[in-house]
KOLROSE-125625 format. One record per residue (C-alpha): residue in one letter; z negated, y negated, x negated. Coordinates in Angstrom, 1 decimal, padded with zeros to 4 digits. Each point is the difference from the previous one (the first is absolute). Layout:
<nuvos>
<nuvo residu="a" Z="Z" Y="Y" X="X"/>
...
</nuvos>
This chain:
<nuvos>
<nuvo residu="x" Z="-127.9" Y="-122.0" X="-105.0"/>
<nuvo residu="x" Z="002.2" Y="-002.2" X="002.1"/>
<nuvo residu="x" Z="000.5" Y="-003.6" X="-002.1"/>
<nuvo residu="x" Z="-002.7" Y="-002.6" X="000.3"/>
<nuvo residu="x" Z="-002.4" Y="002.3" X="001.8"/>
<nuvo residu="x" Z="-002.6" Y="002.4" X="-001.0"/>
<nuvo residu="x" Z="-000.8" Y="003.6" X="-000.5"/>
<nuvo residu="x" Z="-001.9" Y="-000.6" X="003.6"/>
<nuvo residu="x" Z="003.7" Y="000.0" X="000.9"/>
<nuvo residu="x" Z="000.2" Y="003.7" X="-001.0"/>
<nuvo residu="x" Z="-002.7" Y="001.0" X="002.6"/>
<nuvo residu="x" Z="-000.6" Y="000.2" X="004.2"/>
<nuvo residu="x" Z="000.2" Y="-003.5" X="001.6"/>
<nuvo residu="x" Z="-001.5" Y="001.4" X="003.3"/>
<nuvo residu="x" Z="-002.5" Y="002.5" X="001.3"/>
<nuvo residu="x" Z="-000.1" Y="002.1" X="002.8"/>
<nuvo residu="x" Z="-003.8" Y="-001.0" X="001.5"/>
<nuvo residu="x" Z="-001.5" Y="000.6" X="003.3"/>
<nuvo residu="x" Z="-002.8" Y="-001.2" X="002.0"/>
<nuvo residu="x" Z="-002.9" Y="000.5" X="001.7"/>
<nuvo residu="x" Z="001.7" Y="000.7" X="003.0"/>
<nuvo residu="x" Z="002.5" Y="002.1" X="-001.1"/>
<nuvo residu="x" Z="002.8" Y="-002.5" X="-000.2"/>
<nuvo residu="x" Z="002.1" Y="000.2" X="-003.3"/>
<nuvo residu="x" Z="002.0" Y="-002.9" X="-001.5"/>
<nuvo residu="x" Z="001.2" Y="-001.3" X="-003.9"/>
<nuvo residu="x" Z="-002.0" Y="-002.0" X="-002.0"/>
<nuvo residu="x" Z="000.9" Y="-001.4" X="-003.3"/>
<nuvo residu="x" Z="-001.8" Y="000.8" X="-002.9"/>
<nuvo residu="x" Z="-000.6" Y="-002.2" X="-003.3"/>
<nuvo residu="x" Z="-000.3" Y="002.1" X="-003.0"/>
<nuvo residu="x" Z="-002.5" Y="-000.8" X="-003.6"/>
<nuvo residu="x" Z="002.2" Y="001.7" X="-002.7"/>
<nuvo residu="x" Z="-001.7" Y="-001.7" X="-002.9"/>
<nuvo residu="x" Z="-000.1" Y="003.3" X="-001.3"/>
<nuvo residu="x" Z="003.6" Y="001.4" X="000.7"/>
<nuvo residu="x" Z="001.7" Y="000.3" X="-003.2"/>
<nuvo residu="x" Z="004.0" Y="000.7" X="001.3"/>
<nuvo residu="x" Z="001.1" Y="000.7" X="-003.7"/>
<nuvo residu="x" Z="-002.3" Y="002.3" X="-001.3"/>
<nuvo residu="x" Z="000.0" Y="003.6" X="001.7"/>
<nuvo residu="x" Z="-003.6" Y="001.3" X="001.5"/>
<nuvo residu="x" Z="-002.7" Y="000.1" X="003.1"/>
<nuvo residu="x" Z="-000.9" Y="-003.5" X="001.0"/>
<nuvo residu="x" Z="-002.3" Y="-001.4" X="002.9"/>
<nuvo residu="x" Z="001.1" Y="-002.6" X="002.0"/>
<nuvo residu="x" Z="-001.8" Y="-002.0" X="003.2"/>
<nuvo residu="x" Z="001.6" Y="-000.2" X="003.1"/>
<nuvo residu="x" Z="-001.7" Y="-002.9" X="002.6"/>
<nuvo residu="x" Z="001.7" Y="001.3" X="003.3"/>
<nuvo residu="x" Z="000.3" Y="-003.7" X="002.7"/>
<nuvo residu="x" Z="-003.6" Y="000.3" X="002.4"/>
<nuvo residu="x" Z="-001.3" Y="003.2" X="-001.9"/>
<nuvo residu="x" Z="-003.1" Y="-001.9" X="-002.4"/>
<nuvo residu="x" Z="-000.5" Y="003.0" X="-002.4"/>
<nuvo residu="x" Z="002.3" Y="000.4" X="-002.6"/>
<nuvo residu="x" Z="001.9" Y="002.8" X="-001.0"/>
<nuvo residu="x" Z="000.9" Y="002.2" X="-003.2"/>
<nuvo residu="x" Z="003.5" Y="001.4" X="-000.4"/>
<nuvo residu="x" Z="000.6" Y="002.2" X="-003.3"/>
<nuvo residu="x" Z="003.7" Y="-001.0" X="-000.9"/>
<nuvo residu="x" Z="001.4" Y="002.4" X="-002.5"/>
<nuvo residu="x" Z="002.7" Y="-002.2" X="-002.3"/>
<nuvo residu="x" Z="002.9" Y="003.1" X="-001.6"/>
<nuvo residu="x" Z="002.0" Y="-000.8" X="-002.7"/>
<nuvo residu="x" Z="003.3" Y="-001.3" X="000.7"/>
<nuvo residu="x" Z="002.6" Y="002.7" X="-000.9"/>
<nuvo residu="x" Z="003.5" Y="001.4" X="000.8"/>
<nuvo residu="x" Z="000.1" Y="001.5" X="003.0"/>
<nuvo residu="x" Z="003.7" Y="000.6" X="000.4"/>
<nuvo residu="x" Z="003.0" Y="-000.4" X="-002.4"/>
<nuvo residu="x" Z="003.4" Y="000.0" X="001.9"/>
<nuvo residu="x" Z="002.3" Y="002.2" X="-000.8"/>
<nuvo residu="x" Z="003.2" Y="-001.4" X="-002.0"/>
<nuvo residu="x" Z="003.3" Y="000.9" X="001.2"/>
<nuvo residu="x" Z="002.1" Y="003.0" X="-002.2"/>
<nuvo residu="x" Z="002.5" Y="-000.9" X="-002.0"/>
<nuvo residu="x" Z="002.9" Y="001.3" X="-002.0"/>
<nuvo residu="x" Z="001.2" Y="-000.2" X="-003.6"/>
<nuvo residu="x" Z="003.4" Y="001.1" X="-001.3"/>
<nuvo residu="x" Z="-000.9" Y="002.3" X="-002.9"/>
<nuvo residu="x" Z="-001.0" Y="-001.3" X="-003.7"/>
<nuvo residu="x" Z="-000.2" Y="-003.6" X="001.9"/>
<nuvo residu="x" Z="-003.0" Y="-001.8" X="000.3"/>
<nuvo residu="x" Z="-001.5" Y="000.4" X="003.6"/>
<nuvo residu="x" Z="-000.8" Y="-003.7" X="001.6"/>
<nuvo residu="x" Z="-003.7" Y="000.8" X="001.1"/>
<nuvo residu="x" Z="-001.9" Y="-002.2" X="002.1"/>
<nuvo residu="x" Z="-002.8" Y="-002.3" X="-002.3"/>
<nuvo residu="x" Z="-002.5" Y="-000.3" X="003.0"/>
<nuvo residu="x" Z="-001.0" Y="001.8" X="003.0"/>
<nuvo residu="x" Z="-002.2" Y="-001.0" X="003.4"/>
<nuvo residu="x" Z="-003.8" Y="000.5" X="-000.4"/>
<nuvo residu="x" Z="-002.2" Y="000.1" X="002.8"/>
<nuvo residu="x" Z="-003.8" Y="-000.5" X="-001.3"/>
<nuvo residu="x" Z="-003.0" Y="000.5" X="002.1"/>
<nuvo residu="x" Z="-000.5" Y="-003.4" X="001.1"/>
<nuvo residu="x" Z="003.0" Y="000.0" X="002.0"/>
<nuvo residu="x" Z="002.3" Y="-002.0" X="-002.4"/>
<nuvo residu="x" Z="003.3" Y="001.0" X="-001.1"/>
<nuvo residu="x" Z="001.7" Y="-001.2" X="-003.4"/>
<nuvo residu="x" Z="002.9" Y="001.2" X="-002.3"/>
<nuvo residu="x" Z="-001.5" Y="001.7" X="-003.1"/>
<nuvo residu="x" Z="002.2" Y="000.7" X="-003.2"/>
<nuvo residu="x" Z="000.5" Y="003.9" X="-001.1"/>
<nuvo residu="x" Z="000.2" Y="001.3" X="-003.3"/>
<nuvo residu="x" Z="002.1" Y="003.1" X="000.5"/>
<nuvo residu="x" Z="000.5" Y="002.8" X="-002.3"/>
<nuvo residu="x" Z="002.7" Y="000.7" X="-002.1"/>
<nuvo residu="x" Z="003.2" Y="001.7" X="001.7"/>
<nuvo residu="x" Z="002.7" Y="002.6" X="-000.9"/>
<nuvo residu="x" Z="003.2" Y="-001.0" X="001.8"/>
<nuvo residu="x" Z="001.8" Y="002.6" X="-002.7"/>
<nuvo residu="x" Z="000.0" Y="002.6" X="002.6"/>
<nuvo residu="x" Z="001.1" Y="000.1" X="004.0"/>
<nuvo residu="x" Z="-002.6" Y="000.2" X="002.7"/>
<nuvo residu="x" Z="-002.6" Y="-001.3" X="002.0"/>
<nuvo residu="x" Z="-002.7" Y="-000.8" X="-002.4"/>
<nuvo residu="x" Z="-003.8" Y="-000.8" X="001.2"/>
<nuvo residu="x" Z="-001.0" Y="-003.5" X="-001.9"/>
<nuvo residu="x" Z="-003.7" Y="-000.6" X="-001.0"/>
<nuvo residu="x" Z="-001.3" Y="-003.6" X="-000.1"/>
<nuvo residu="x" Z="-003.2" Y="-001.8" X="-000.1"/>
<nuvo residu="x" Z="-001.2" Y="-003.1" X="001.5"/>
<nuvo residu="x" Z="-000.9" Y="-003.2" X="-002.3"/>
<nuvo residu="x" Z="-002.8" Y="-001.1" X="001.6"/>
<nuvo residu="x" Z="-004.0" Y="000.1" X="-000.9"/>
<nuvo residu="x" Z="-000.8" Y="000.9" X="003.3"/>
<nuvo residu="x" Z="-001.8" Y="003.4" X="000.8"/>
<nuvo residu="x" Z="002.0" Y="002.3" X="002.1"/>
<nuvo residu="x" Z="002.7" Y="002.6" X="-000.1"/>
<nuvo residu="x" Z="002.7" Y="-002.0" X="-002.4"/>
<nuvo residu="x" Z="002.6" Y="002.9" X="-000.3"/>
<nuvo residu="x" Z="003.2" Y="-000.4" X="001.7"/>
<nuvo residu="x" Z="003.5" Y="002.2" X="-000.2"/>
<nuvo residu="x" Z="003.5" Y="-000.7" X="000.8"/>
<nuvo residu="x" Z="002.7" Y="002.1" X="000.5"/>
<nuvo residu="x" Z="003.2" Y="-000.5" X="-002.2"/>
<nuvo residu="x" Z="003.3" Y="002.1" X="000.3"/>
<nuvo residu="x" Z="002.1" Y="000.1" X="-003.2"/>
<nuvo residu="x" Z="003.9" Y="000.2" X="001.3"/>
<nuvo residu="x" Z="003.1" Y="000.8" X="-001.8"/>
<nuvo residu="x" Z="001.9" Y="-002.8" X="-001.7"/>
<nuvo residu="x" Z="003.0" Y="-001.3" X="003.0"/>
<nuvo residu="x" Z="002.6" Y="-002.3" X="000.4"/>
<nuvo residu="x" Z="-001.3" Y="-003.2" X="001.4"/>
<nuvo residu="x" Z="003.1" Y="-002.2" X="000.3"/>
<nuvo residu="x" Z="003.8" Y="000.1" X="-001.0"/>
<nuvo residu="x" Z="002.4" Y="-002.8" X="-001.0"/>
<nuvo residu="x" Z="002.2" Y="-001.3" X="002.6"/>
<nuvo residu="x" Z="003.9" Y="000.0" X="-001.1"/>
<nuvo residu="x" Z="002.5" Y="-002.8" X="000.6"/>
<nuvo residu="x" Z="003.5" Y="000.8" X="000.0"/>
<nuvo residu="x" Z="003.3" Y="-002.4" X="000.7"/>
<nuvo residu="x" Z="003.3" Y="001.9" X="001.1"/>
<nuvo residu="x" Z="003.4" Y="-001.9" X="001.1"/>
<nuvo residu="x" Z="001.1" Y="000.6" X="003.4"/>
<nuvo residu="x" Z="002.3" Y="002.8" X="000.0"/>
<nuvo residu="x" Z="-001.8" Y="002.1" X="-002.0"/>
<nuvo residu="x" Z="000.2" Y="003.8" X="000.6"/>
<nuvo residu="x" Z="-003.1" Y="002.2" X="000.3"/>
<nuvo residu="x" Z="000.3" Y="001.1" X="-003.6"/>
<nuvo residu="x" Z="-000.6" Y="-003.0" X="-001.1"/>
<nuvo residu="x" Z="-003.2" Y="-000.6" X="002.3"/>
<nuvo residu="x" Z="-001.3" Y="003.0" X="-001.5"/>
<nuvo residu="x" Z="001.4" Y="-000.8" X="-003.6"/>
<nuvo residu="x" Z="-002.1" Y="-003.7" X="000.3"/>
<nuvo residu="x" Z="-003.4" Y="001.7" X="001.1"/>
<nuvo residu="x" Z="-001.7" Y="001.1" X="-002.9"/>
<nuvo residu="x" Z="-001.3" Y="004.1" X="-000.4"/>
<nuvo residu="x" Z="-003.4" Y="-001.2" X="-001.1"/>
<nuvo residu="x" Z="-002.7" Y="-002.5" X="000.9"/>
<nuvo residu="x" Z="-002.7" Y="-001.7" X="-002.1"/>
<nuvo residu="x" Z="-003.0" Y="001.5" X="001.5"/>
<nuvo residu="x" Z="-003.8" Y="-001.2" X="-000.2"/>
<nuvo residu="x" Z="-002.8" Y="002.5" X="-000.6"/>
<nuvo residu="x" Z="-003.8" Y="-000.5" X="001.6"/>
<nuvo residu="x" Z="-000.8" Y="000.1" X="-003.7"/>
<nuvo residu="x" Z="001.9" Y="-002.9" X="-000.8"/>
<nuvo residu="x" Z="002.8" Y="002.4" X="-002.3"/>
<nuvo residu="x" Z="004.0" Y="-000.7" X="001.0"/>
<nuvo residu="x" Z="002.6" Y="002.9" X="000.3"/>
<nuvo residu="x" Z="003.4" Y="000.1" X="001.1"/>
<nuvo residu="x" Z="000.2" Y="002.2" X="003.2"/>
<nuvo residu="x" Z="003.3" Y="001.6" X="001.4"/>
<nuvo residu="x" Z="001.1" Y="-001.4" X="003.4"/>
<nuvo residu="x" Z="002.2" Y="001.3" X="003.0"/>
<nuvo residu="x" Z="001.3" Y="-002.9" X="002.1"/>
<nuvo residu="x" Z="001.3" Y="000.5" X="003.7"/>
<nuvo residu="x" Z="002.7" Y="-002.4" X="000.0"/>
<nuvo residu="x" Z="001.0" Y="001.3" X="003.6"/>
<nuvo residu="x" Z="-000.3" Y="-003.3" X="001.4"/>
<nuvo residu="x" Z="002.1" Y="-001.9" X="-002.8"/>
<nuvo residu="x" Z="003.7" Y="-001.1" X="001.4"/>
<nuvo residu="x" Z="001.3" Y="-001.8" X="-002.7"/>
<nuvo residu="x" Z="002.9" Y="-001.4" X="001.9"/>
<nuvo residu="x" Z="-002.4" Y="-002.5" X="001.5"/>
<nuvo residu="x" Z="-001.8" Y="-002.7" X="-001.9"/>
<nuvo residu="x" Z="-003.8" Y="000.1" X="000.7"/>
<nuvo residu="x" Z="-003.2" Y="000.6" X="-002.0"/>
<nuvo residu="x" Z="-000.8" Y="003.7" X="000.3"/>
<nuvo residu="x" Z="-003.1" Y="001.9" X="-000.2"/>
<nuvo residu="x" Z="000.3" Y="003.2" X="-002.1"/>
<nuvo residu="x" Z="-003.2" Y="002.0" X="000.4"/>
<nuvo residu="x" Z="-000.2" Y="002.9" X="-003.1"/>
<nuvo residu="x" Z="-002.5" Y="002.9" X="-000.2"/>
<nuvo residu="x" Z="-002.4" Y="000.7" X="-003.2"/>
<nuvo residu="x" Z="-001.5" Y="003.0" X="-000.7"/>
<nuvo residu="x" Z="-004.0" Y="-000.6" X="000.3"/>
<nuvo residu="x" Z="000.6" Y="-002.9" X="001.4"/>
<nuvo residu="x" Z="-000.5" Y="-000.4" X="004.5"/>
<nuvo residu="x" Z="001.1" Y="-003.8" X="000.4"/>
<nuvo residu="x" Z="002.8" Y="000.3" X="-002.2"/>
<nuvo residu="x" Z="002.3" Y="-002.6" X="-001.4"/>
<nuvo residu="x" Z="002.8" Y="-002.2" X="001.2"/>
<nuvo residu="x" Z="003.1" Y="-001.7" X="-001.1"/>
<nuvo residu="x" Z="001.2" Y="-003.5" X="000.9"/>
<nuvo residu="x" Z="003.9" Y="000.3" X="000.7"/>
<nuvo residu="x" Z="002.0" Y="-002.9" X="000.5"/>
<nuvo residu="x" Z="003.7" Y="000.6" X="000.5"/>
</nuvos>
């Protein structure tokens, strides 16, 4: 019910009526719901008094429980394996009296030991009647490489190319998704390294398992 009115809000306004002569127009209608009962399910008579119509008139108004109608479905997500997935604590509810709300979701327990798409059973914490049984999908991925170190390396000008490569180290310090540290070998393209000429280069390296790959600060 719409604040600071009535239940009367939840019915017609206006009727159809027409007259004598055939002519049809709107009228409004006042309604008597002294025995309308909005919280409380079940069959209820109401009286309808319909503007230059003198009789009164009974409408049975049936009042259903307020229930989920809807539950909108979470997004997937993915886990690396033997971490702890990051599920969502609420999902969208529509109920049957049009309203929408975020509703917290007690989901079941989850086994991110082994890879694959896994089908995730929840249920709804809410009192309210309706279907309260929601799913998500989660994928459990491998362990990666989600960042490397960046190097910094000083060379006097003059250097030779032996040196360049003697300065850049054969391993990286490399991050895991899992939060573990490893020391991954690196190949670096030093084709664009002169080291006759002073500047600040930028030595890209490959890493196994790893697509952005790192990069080495040289100043000569």
């Amino acid at each position: 019910v719409p604040a600071g009115q009535t239940a009367a809000a939840l019915l017609p306004g206006t009727a159809e009526v027409e007259d004598f002569e055939g002519n049809k127009s709107e009228a409004g209608i006042s309604w008597d719901i002294t025995n309308l009962d909005i919280e409380t399910p079940g069959t209820y008579t109401v009286t309808a008094k319909v503007g230059g119509y003198s009789t009164p008139i009974e409408v049975t108004v049936t009042v259903i429980a307020n229930e989920i109608k809807s539950i909108t479905q979470p997004e997937a997500v993915e886990v690396v394996q033997g971490m702890t997935a990051e599920l969502p604590k609420k999902v969208k509810v529509l109920y049957t009296n049009t309203r929408e709300e975020e509703v917290a979701v007690t989901w079941d327990s989850l086994d991110t030991g082994t890879l694959g798409e896994k089908t995730l059973n929840g249920t709804l914490d809410t009192e309210l009647g309706g279907d309260k049984n929601v799913s998500i999908t989660v994928t459990v991925i491998e362990n990666y490489i989600s960042s490397v170190g960046k190097i910094y390396c000083d060379l006097d000008i003059g250097s030779s190319m032996d040196d360049v490569n003697g300065a850049l180290p054969e391993k990286v310090a490399a991050t895991w998704a899992n939060g573990t540290s490893t020391e991954e070998s690196v190949t670096w393209n030093t084709e664009g390294v002169d080291p006759s000429t002073a500047k600040e280069y930028i030595v890209p390296g490959t890493v196994d398992g790893f697509t952005a790959g790192a990069e080495a600060v040289l100043n000569i």
